[in-house]
N, C-alpha and C positions, 0 to 999 in steps of 0.2 A: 577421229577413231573413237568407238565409242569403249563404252567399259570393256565389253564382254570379248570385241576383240583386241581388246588391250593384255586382257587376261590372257585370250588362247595364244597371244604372240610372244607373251612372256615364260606360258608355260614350253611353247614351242623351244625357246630359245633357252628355257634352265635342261630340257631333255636332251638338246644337240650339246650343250656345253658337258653333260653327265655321260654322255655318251663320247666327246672325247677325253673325258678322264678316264673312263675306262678302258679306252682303246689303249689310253699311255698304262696302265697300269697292268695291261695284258700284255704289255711291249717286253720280250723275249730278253734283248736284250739286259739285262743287271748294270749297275753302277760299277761292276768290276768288269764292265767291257766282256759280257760272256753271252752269247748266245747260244739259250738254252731250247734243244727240242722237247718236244711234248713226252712225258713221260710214258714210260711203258710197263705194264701190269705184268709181271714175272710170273709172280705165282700167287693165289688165291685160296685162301679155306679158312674155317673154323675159328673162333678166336673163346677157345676154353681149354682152363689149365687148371685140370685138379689138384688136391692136396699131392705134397710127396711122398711118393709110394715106389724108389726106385723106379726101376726100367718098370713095375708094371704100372706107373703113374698116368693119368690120364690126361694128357697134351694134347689136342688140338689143332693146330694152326701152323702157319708155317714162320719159318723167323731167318735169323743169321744169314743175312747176304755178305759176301765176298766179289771182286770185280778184279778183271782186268781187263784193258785194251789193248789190241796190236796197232800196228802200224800204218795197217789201212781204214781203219776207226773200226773193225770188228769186235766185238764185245763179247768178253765170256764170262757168266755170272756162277754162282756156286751158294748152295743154302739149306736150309734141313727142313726135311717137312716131320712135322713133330709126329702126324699120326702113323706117318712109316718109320721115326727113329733113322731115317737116312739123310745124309746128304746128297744131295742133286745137284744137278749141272745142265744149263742150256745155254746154247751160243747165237747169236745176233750177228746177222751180216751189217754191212755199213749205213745199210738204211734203217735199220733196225726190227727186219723181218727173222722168226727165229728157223734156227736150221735143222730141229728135231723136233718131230711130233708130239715127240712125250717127253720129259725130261728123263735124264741117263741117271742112273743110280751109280753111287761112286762105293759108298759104304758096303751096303750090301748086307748086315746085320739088324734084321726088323727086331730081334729079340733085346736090342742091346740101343741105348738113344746114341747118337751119334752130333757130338755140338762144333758151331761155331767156326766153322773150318778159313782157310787161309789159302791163298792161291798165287799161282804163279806159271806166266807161260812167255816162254823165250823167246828173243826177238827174232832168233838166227834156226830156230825151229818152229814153223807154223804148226806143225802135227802133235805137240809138243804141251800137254798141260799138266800139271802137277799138282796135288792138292793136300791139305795138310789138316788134321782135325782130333777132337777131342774127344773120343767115348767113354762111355761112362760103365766102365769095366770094372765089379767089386770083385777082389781078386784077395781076399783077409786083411788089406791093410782099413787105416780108420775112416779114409775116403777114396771113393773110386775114379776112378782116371787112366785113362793110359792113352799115349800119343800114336795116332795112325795117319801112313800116308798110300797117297796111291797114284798110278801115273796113268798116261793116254799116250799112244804113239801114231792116233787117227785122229786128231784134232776135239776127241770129246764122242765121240759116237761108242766108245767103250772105254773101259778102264780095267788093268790088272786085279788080281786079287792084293785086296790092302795087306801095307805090313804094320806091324807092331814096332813102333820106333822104341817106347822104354821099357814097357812089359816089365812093372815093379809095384811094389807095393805104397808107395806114397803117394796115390791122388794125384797125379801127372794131368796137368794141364789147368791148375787151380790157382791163382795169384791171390794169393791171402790178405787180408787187409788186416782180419784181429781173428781171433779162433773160432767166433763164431759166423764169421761174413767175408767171404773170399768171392771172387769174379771167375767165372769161368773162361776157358778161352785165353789163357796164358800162354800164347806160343808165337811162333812166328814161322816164316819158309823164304827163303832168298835164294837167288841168283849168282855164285863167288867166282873166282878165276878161272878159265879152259871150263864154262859149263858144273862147277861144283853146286852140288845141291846143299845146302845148309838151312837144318830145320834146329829153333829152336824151342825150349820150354822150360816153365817152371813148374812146381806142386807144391801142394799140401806142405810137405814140410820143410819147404823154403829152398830145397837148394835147385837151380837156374842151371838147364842143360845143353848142352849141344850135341849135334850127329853133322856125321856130311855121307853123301854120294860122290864118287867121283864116275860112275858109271850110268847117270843118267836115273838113278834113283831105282835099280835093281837092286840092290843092296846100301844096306847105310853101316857107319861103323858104330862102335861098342860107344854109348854116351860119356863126353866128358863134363864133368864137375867144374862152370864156370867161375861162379859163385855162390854166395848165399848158403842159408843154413836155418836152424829152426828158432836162432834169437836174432836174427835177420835176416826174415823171408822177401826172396827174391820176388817181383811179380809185374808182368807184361814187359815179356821182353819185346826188343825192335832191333832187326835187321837192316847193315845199310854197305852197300859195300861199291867201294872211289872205282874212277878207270884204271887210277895203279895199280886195283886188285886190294888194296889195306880192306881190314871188314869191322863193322865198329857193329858194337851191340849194346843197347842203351837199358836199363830198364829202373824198377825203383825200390827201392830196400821200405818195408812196410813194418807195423805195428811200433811207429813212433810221432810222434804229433810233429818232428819238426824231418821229416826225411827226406832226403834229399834224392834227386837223380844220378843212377851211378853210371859209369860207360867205362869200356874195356874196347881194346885195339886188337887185331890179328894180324902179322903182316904174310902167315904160310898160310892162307885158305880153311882158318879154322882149329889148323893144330896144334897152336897152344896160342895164349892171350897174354898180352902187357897186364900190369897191376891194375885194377880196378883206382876209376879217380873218379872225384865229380866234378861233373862242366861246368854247375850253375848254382848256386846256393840259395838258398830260399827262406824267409821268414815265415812261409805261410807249411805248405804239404802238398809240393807238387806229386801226380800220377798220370799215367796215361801214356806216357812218352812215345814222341816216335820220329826215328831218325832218317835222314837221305845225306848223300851226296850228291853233288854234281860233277862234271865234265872237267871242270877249273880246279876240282879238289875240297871246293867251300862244303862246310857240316852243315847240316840246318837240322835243329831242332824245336820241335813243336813239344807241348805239353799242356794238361791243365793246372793250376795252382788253387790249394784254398786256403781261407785265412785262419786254418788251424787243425779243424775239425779231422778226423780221418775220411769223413763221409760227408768233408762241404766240397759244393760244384762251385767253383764262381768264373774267374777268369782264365780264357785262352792267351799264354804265353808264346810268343815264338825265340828264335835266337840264333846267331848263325856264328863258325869259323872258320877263317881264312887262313889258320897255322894250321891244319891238321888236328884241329881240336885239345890244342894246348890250351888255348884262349875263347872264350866268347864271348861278344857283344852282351852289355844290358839287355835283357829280356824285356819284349816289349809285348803290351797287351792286344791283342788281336779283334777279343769279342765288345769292345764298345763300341757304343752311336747305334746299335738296336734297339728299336722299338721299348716303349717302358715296361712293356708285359712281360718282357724277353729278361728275366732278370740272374741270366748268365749260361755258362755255357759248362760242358764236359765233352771228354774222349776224344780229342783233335787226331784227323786222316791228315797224312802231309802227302805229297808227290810233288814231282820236278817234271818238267819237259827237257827238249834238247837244245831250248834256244833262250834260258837263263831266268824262265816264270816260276816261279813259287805256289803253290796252289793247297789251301787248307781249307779244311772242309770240319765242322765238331756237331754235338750235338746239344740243341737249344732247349734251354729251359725255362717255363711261361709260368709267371706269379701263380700262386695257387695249386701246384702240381709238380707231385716229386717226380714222377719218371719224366722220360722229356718228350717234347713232338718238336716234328723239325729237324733241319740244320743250317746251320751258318757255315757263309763261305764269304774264302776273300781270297786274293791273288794281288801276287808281287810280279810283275814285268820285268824287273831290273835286277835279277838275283837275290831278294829278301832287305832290297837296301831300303824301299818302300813299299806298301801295301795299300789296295782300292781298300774306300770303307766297306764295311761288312754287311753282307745282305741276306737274306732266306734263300734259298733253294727254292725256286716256285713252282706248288704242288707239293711239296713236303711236308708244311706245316698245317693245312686244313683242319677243322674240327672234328670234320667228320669223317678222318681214316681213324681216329683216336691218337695213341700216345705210339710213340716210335717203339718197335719190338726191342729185341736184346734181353729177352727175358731171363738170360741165364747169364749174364754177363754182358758186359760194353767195351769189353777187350777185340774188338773189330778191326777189319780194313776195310773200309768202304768206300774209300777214292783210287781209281787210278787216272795217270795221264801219259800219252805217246809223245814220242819226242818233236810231236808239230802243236801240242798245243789240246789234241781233240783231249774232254773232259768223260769220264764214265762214274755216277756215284750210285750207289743202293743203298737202301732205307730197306725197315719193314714196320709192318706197322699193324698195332692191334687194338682193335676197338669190340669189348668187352661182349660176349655171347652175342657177336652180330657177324663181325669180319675181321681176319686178316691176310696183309698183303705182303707181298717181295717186291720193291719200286727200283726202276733203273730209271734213271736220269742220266740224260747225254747234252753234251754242249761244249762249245769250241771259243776260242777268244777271237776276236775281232779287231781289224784296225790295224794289226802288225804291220 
């Protein structure tokens, strides 16, 4: 053989070998057993945000995705487009074709920005979706806020006129971190006993709310005073509530370098709470938290931890209880074994299925770059007793969507999971006076 086809037979053979590297690397499947479909582009615009200028600021793009799934893998997403100040809603049958032409306005207040919203739709009502969010209503107190929700009794093709869940003067829905740098999007919305609707929140000046529905969210009652207060502001609450109906509500007492996770019990649906305790104790500053139960009773707690700072991201925590949350296992680290770039993590999504997996979802942060692009994921098979190692979301982390939205806060849900397993996550994402996007990611475990 002489040189030259020596050459083309080698060059032949490094192209077929690169060519099945890439085939493995395009391989769907994850190291956590997850078969992921190909993502789908939500929503689309602008990616420019002007100086703050109140509601008449000049926002751009769109951000804040919200997800749920049912139980036939039908997918319902929920998000703001900044230049209408509304939140939106489109829904996704199981192949992932969507079922409205144009997306359904929920808000309905162009004059007023509407952030960050929270969602929930019943297992036992398909027609059935609820949504929960943050407008930015200055109303004389020193920040504006006030908590709205709003319902659907046609599965998303219309929605009620929104109500005003706190309608007060302290900046409702703000999770303070220190006076000058709070998170938006402090709230939450769950599912509790016989259909109770229970929306939570906190504000501006610390003290952590609750309301419920018992009528399907036509009316909510007068807010109660969980916790918290203005020398220990409450901030991102999490709702989580057992088959027995018990409702735990987790969140984190802020402006102290070593603060801990608080949680509180409900066993009447809401209307009144055990003593505030803490699960887990921390040398670093945990934030973020976010609770489930399952079917068995077990608590599972996700969190992020840092090693001091009020504003350090590092690692994703998880933890779980088998007493009813008297007790909890050492907290174990979730975000190592990524990549070297990847140098840690914030804001963990938890969900449960019905058949005892674990599935957390946070989001990644890459050397060189404070906001984060990406997310990491990992999942427990066996009820949280182990975990696959942790991988990217593929198609999330690219360079050239830019850095993951959340512009007004990282106080999100952006996982859910049905009791078989199927997977639903959103991202947004914004890359600077070019584009931004609302990403759904769909994927199911495999092998069971």
């Amino acid at each position: 053989m002489d040189l030259h086809s020596l050459v083309m037979k080698l060059v032949a053979s490094a192209l077929l070998l690169t060519a099945s590297l890439l085939a493995c690397v395009s391989e769907p499947v994850e190291p956590s057993g997850v078969d992921w479909v190909n993502r789908i582009d939500v929503a689309a615009g602008g990616a420019h945000q002007g100086p703050w200028r109140g509601n008449q600021s000049e926002f751009h793009y769109v951000d804040d995705p919200t997800v749920t799934v049912d139980g036939e893998g039908a997918v319902a997403v929920a998000w703001v487009d900044q230049v209408g100040k509304d939140v939106v809603f489109q829904a996704f049958d199981p192949e992932g074709v969507r079922r409205f032409e144009t997306p359904v306005n929920v808000s309905r207040s162009p004059a007023v920005f509407s952030w960050l919203p929270k969602m929930v739709t019943p297992s036992d009502d398909p027609d059935a979706v609820y949504v929960l969010w943050q407008e930015i209503v200055f109303s004389g107190g020193t920040h504006g806020g006030d908590i709205f929700f709003a319902r659907s009794t046609d599965a998303g093709k219309s929605f009620d006129e929104p109500i005003n869940l706190s309608n007060s003067l302290a900046g409702d829905g703000k999770g303070r971190l220190t006076r000058k740098y709070w998170h938006n999007g402090s709230l939450d919305l769950a599912i509790g006993p016989a259909g109770t609707l229970l929306a939570a929140w906190t504000e501006y000046e610390g003290r952590l709310w609750l309301s419920r529905s018992t009528d399907g969210g036509q009316s909510f009652s007068e807010p109660l005073h969980v916790a918290g207060g203005d020398e220990a502001p409450a901030r991102g609450p999490s709702l989580a509530v057992g088959s027995d109906g018990d409702l735990f509500l987790a969140w984190t007492v802020r402006e102290d370098e070593v603060a801990d996770i608080h949680l509180t019990r409900s066993t009447d649906a809401g209307l009144s709470f055990d003593a505030p305790w803490t699960p887990v104790e921390s040398d670093g500053h945990p934030d973020g938290a976010k609770i489930s139960v399952d079917p068995e009773g077990t608590v599972h707690l996700a969190y992020v931890e840092g090693s001091g700072s009020l504003l350090d991201r590092h690692r994703i925590r998880y933890t779980r209880s088998t007493d009813g949350a008297r007790s909890f296992e050492q907290p174990r680290e979730m975000s190592s074994s990524l990549p070297r770039e990847i140098e840690g993590g914030s804001f963990p999504a938890l969900s449960l299925d019905g058949q005892g997996a674990v599935f957390l979802v946070w989001e990644l942060h890459v050397t060189g770059s404070f906001r984060p692009r990406g997310l990491g994921f990992t999942v427990s098979r066996d009820g949280g007793r182990t975990f696959a190692a942790p991988s990217v979301i593929p198609g999330s982390a690219e360079p050239e969507l830019g850095e993951n939205g959340s512009r007004q806060g990282a106080l999100m849900k952006k996982l859910a999971v049905d009791a078989t397993g199927r997977i639903a996550v959103v991202n947004s994402t914004f890359l600077q006076d070019e584009a931004s996007h609302v990403w759904l990611y769909r994927g199911e475990l495999v092998g069971r």
